[in-house]
DSSP file (Angstrom, degrees, kcal/mol; ACC not computed):
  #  RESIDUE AA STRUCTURE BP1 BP2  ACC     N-H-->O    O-->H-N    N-H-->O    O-->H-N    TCO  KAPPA ALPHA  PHI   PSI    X-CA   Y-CA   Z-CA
    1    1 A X              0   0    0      0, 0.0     2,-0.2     0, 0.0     0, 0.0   0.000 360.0 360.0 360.0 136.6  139.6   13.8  154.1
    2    2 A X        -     0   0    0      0, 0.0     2,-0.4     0, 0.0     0, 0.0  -0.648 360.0-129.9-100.7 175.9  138.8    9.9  155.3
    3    3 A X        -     0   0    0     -2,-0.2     2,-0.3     0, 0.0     0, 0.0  -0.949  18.4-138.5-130.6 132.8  139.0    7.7  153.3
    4    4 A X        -     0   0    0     -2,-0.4     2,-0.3     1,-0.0     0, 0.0  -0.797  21.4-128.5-106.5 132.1  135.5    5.2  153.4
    5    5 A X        -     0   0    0     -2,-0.3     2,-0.5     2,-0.0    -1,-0.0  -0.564  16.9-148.8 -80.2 133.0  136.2    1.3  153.1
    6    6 A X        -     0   0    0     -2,-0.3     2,-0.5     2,-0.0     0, 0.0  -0.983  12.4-136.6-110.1 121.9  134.0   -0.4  150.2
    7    7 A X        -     0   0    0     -2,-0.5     2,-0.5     1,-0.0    -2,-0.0  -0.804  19.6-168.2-100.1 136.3  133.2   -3.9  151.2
    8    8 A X        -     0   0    0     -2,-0.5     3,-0.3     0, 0.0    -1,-0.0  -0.781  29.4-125.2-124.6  81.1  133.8   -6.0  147.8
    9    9 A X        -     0   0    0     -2,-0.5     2,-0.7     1,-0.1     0, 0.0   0.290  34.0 -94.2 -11.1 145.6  132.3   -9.3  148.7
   10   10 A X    >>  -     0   0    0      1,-0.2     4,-1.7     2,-0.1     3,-1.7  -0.620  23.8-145.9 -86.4 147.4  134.9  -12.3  148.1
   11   11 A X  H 3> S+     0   0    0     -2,-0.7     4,-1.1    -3,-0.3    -1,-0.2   0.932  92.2  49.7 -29.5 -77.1  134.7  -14.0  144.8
   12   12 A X  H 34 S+     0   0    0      1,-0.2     4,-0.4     2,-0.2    -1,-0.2   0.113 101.9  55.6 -40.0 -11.9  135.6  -17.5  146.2
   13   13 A X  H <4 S+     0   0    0     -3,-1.7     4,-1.6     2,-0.2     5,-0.4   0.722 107.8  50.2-108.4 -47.6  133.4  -17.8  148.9
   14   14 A X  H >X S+     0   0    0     -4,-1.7     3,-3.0     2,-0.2     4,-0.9   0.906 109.5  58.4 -40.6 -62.0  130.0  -17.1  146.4
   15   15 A X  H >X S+     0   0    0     -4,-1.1     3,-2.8     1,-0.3     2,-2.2   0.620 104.6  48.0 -35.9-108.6  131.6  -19.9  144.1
   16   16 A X  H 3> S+     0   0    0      1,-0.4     4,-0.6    -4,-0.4    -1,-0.3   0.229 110.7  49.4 -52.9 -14.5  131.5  -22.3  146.8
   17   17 A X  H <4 S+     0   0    0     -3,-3.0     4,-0.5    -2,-2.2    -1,-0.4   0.385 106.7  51.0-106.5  20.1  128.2  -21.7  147.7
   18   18 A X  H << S+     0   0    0     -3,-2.8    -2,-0.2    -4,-0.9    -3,-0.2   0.739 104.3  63.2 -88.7 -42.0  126.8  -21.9  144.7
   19   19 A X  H  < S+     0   0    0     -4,-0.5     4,-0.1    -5,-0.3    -2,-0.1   0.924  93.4  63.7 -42.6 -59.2  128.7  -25.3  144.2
   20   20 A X  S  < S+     0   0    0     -4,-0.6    -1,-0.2    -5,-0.1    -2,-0.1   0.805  88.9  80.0 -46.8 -64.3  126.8  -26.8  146.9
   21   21 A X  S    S-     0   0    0     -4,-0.5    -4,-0.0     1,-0.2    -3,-0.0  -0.117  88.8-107.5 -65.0 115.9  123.3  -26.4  145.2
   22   22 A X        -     0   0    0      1,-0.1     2,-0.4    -2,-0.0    -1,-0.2  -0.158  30.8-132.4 -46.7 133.6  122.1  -28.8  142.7
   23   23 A X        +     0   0    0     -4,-0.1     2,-0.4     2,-0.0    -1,-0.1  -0.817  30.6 176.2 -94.6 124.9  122.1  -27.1  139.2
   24   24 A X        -     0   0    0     -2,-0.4     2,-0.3     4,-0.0     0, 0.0  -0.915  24.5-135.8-119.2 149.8  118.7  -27.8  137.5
   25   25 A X    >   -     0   0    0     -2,-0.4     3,-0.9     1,-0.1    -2,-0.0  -0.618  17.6-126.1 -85.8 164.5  118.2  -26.1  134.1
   26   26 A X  T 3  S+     0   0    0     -2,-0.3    -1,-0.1     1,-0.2     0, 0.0   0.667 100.9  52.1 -96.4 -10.1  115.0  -24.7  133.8
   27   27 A X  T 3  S+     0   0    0      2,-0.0    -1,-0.2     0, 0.0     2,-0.1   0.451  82.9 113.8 -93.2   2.7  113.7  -26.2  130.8
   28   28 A X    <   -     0   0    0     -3,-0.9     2,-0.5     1,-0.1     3,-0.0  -0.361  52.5-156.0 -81.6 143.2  114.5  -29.6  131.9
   29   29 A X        -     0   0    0     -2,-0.1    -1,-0.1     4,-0.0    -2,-0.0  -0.863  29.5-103.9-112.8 155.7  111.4  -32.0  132.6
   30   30 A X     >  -     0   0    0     -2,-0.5     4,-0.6     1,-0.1     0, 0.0  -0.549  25.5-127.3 -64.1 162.3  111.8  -35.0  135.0
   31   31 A X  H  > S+     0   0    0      2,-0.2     4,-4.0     1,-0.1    -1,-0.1   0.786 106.7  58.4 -71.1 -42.4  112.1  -38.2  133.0
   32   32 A X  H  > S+     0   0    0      1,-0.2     4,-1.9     2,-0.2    -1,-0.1   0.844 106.8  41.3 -59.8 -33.8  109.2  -39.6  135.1
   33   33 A X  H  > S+     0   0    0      2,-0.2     4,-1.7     1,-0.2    -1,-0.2   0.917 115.4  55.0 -55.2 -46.2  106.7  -37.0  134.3
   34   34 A X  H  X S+     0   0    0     -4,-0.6     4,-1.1     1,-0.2     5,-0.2   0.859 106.6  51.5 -74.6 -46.0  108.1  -37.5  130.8
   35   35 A X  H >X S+     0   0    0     -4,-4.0     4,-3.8     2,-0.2     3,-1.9   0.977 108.6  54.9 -24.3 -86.8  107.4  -41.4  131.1
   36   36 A X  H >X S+     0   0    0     -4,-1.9     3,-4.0     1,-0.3     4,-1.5   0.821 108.1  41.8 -31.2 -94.4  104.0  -40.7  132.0
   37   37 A X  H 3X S+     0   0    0     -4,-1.7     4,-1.8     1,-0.4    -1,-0.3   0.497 107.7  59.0 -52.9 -16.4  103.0  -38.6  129.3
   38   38 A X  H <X S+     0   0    0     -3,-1.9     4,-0.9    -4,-1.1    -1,-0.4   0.760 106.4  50.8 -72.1 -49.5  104.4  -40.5  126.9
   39   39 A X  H <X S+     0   0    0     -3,-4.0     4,-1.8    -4,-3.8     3,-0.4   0.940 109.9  46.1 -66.7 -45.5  102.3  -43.4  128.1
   40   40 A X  H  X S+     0   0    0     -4,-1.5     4,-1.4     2,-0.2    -2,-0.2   0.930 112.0  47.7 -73.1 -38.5   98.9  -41.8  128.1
   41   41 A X  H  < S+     0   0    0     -4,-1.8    -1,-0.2    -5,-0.2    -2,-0.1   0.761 113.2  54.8 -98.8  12.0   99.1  -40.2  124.8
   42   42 A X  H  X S+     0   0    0     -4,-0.9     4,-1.9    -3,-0.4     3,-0.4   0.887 112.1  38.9 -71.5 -43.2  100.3  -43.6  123.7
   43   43 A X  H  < S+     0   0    0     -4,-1.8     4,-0.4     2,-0.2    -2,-0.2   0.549 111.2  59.6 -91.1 -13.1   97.4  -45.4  125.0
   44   44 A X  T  < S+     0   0    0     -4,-1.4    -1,-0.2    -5,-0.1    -2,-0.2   0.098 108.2  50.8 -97.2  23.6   95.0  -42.5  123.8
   45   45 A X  T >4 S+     0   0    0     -3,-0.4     3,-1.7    -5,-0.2     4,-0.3   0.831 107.0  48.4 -93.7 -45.8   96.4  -43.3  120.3
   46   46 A X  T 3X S+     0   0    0     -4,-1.9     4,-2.4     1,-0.3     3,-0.4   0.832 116.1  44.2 -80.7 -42.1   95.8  -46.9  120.5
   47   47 A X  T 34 S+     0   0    0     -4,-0.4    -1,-0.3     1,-0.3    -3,-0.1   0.578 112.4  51.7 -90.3  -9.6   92.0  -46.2  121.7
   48   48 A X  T <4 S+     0   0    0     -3,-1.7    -1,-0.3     2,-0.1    -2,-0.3   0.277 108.3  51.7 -99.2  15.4   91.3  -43.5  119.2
   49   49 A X  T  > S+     0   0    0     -3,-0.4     4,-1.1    -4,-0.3     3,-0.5   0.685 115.9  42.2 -95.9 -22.5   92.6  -45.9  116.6
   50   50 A X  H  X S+     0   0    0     -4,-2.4     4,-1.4     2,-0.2    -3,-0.2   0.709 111.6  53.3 -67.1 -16.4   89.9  -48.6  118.0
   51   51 A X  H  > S+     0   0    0      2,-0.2     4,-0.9    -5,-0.2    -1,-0.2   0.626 112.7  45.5-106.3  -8.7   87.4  -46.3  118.4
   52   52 A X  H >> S+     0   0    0     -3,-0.5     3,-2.6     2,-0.2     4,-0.8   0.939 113.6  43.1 -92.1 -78.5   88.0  -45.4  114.7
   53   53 A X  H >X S+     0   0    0     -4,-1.1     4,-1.8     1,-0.4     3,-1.8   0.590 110.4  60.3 -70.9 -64.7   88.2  -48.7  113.1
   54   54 A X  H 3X S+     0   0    0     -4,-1.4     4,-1.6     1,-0.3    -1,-0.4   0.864 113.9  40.8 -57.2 -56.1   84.9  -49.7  115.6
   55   55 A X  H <X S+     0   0    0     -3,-2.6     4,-2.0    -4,-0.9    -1,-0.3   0.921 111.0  54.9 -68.7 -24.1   83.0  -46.7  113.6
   56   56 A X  H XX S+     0   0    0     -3,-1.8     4,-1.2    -4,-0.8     3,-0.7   0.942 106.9  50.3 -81.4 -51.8   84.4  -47.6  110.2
   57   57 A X  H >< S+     0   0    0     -4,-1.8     3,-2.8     1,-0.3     5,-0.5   0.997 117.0  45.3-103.9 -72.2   83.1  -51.4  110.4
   58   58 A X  H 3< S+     0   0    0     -4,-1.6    -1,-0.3     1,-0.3    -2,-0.2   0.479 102.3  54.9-117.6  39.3   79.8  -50.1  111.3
   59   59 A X  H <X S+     0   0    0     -4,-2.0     4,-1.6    -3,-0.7    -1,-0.3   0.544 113.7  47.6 -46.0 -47.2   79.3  -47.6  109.2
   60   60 A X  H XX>S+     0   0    0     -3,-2.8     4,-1.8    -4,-1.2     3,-1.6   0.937 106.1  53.2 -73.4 -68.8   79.9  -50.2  106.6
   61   61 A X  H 345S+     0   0    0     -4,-0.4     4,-0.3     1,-0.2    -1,-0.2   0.647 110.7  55.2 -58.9   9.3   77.8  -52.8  107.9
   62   62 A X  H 3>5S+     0   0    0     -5,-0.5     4,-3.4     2,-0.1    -1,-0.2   0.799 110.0  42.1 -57.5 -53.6   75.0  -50.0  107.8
   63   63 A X  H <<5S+     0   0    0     -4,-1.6     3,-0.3    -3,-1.6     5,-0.3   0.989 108.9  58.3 -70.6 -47.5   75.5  -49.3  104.5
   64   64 A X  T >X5S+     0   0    0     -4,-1.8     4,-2.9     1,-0.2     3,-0.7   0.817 108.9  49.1 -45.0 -36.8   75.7  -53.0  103.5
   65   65 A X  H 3><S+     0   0    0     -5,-0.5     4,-1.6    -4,-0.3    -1,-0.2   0.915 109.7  51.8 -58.0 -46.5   72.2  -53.4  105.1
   66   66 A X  H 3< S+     0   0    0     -4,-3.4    -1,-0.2    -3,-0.3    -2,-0.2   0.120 105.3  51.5 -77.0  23.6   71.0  -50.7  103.4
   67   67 A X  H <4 S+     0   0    0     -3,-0.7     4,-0.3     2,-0.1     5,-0.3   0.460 116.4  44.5-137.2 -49.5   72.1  -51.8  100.1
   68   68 A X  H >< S+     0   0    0     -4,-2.9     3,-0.9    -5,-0.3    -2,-0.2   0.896 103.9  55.1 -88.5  -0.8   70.5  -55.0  100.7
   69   69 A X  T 3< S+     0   0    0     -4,-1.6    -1,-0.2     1,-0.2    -3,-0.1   0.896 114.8  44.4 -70.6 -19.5   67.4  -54.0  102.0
   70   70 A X  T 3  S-     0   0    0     -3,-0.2    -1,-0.2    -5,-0.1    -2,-0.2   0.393 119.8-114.2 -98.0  15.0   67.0  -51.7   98.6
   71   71 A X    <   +     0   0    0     -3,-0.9     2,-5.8    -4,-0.3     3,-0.1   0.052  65.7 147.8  83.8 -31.6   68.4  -55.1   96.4
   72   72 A X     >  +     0   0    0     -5,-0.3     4,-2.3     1,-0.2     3,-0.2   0.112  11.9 138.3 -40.4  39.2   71.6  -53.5   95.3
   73   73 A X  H  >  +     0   0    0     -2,-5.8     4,-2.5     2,-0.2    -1,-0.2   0.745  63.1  62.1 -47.9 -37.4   73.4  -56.7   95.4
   74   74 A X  H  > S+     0   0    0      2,-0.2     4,-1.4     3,-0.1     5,-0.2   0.895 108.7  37.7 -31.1 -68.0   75.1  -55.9   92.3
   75   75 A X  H  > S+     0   0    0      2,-0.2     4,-2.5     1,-0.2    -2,-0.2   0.816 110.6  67.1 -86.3 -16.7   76.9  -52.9   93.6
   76   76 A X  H >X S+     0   0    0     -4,-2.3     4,-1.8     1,-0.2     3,-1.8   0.977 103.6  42.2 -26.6 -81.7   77.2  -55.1   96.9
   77   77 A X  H 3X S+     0   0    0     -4,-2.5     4,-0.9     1,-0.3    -2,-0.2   0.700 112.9  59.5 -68.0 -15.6   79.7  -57.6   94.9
   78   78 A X  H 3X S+     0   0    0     -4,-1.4     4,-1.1     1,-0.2    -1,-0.3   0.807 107.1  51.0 -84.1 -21.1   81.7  -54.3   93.1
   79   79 A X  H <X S+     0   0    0     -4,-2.5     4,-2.4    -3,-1.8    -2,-0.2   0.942 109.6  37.0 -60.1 -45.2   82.4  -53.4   96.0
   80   80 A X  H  X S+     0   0    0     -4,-1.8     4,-1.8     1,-0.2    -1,-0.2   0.621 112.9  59.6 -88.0  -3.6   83.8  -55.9   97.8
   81   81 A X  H  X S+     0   0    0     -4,-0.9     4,-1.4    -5,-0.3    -1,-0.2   0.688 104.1  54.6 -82.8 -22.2   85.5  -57.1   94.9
   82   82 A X  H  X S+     0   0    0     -4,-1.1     4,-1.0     2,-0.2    -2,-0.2   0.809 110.9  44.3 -63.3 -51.8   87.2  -53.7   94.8
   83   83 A X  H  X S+     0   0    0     -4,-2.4     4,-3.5    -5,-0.3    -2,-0.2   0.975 108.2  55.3 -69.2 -42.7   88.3  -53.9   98.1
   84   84 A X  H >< S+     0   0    0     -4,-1.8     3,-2.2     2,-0.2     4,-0.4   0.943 107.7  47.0 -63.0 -64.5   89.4  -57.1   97.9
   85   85 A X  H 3< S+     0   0    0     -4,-1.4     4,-0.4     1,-0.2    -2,-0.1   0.686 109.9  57.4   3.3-106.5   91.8  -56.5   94.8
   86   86 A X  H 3X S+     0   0    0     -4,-1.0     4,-2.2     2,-0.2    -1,-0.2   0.505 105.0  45.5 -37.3 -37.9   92.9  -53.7   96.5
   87   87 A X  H XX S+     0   0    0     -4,-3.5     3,-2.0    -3,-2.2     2,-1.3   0.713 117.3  54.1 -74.9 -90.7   94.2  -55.9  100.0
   88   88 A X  H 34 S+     0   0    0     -4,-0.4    -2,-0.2     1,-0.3    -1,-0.2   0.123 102.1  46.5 -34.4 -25.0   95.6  -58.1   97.4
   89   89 A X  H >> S+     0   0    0     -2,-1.3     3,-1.9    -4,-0.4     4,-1.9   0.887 116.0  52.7 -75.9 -55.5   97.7  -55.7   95.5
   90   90 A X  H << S+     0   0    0     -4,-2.2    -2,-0.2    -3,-2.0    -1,-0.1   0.862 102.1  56.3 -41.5 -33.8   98.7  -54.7   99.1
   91   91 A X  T 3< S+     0   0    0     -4,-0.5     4,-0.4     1,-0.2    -1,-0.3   0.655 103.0  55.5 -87.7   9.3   99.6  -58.2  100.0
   92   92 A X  T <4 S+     0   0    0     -3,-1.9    -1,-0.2     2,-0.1    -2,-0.2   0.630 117.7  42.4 -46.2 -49.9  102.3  -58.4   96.8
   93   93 A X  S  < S-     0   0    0     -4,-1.9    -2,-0.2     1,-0.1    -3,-0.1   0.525 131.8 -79.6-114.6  27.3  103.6  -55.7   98.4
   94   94 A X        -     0   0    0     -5,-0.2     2,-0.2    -3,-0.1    -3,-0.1   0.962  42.9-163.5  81.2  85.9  103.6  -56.4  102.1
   95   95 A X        -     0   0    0     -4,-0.4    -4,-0.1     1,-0.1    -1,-0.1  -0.164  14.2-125.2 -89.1 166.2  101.1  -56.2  104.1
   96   96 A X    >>  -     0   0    0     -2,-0.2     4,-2.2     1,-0.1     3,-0.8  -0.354  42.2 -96.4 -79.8 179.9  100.5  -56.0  108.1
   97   97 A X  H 3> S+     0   0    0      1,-0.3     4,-0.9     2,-0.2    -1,-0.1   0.518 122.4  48.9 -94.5 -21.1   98.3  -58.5  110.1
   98   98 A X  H 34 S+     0   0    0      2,-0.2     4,-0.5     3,-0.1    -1,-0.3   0.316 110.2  51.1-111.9  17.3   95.2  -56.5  110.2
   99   99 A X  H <> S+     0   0    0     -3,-0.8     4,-1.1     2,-0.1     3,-0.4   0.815 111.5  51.6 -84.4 -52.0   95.4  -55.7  106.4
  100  100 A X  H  X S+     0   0    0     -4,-2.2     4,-2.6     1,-0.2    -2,-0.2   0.758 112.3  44.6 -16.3 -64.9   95.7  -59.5  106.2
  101  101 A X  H  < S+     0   0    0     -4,-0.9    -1,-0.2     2,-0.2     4,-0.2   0.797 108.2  57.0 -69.3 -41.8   92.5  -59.9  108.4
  102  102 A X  H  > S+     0   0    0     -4,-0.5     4,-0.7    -3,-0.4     3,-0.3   0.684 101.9  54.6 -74.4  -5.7   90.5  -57.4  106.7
  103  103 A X  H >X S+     0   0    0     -4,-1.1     4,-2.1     2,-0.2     3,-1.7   0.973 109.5  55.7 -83.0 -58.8   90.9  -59.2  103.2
  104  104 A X  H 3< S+     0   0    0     -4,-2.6    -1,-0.2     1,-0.3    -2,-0.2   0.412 100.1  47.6 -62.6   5.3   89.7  -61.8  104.7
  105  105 A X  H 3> S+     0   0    0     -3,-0.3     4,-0.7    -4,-0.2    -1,-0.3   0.397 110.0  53.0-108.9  -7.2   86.8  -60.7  106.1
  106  106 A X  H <X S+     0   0    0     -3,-1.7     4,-2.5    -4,-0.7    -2,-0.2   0.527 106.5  54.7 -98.1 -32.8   85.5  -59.0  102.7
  107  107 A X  H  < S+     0   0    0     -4,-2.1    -2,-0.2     2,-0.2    -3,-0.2   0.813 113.3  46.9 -84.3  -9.5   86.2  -62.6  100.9
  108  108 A X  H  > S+     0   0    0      2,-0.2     4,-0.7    -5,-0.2    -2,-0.2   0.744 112.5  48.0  -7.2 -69.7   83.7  -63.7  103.9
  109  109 A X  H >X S+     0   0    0     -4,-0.7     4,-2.1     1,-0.3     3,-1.8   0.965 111.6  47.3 -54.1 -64.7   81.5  -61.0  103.1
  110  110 A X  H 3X S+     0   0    0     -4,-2.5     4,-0.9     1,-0.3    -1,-0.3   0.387 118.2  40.1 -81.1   2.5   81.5  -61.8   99.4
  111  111 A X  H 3> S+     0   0    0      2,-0.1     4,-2.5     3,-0.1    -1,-0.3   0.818 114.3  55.3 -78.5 -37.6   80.8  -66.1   99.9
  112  112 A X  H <X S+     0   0    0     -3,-1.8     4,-4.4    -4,-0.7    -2,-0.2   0.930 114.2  37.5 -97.9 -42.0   78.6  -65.0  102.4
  113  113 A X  H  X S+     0   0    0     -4,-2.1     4,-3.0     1,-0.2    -1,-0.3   0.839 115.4  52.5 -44.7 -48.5   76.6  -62.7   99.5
  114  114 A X  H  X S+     0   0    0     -4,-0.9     4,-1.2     2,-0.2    -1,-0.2   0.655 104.7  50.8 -88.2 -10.3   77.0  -64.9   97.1
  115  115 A X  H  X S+     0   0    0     -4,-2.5     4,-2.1     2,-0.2    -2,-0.2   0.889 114.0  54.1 -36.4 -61.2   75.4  -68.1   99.2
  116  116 A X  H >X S+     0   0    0     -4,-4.4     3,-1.6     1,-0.3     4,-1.0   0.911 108.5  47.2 -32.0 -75.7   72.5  -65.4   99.8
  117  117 A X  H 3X S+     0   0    0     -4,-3.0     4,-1.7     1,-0.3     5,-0.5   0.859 111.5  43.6 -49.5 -50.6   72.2  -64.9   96.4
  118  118 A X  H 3X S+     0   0    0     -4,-1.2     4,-0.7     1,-0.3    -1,-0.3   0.835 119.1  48.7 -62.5 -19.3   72.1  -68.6   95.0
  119  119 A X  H <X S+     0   0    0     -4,-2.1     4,-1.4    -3,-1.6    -2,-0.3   0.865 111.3  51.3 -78.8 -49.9   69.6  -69.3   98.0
  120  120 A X  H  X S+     0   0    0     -4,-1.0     4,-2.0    -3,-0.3     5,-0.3   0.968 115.0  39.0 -99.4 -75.1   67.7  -66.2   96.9
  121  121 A X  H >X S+     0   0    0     -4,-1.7     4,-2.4     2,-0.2     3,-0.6   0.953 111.0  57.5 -50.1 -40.5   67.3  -67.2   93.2
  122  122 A X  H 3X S+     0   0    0     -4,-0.7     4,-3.8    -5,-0.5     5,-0.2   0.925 107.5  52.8 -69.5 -29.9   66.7  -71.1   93.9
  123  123 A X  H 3X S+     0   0    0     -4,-1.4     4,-0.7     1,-0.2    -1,-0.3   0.687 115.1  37.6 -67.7 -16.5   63.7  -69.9   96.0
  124  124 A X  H <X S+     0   0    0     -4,-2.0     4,-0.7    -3,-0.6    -2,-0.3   0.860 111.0  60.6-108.8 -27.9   62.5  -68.0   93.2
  125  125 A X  H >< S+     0   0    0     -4,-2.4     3,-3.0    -5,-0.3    -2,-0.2   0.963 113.4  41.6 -78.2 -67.0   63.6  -70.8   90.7
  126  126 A X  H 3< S+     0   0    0     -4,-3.8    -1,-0.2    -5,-0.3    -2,-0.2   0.920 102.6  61.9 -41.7 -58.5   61.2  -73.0   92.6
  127  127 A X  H 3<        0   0    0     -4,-0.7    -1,-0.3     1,-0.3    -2,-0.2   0.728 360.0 360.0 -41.7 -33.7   58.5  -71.1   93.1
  128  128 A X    <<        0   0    0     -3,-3.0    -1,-0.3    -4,-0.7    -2,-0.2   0.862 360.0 360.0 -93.5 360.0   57.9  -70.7   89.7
């Protein structure tokens, strides 16, 4: 009977090339890609929050037109006196710089209404 040789790779020599080769994990993402994306969906937050705020304002100054073209001046001034309250309660209890900015553009609103109105009535005061 012969006896047949089985070649049994060496251990030690696989290690050591194995060594050589940079070890990446496979779930890893580069940091630069990671950068990147991080930046665009930062800068498409910032532009769907403009793009919201840009419909919100005029949407309101729609409605505000159309509330005075039908006279509603009344529910005009509860409105904006509701909002205003409401930033105010906000500033007691700390507001940001564009809450800040919108309170002030609704106590704007409401001078700007109630000019209208005293103009509106002195013309009709005369008149009669």
């Amino acid at each position: 009977m012969s006896e047949t040789q089985v070649e049994v790779p060496d251990v030690k020599q696989e290690s050591a090339e194995v060594a050589s080769e940079p070890k990446q994990p496979i779930d890893q993402v580069p940091y630069a890609r990671f950068k990147e994306l991080v930046d665009e969906k930062n800068t498409m937050k910032t532009e769907y929050e403009s793009l919201k705020n840009k419909i919100k304002g005029e949407s309101e100054a729609r409605q505000l037109k159309e509330m005075e073209s039908k006279g509603e001046y009344d529910k005009i001034m509860a409105d904006m006196n509701a909002r205003l309250e409401t930033l105010r309660r906000n500033l007691k209890h700390g507001m940001n710089i564009r809450q800040h900015a919108e309170m002030r553009y609704y106590r704007n609103c409401l001078k700007m209404i109630v000019l209208f109105m005293m103009g509106f009535l002195w013309i009709n005061w005369n008149s009669m």
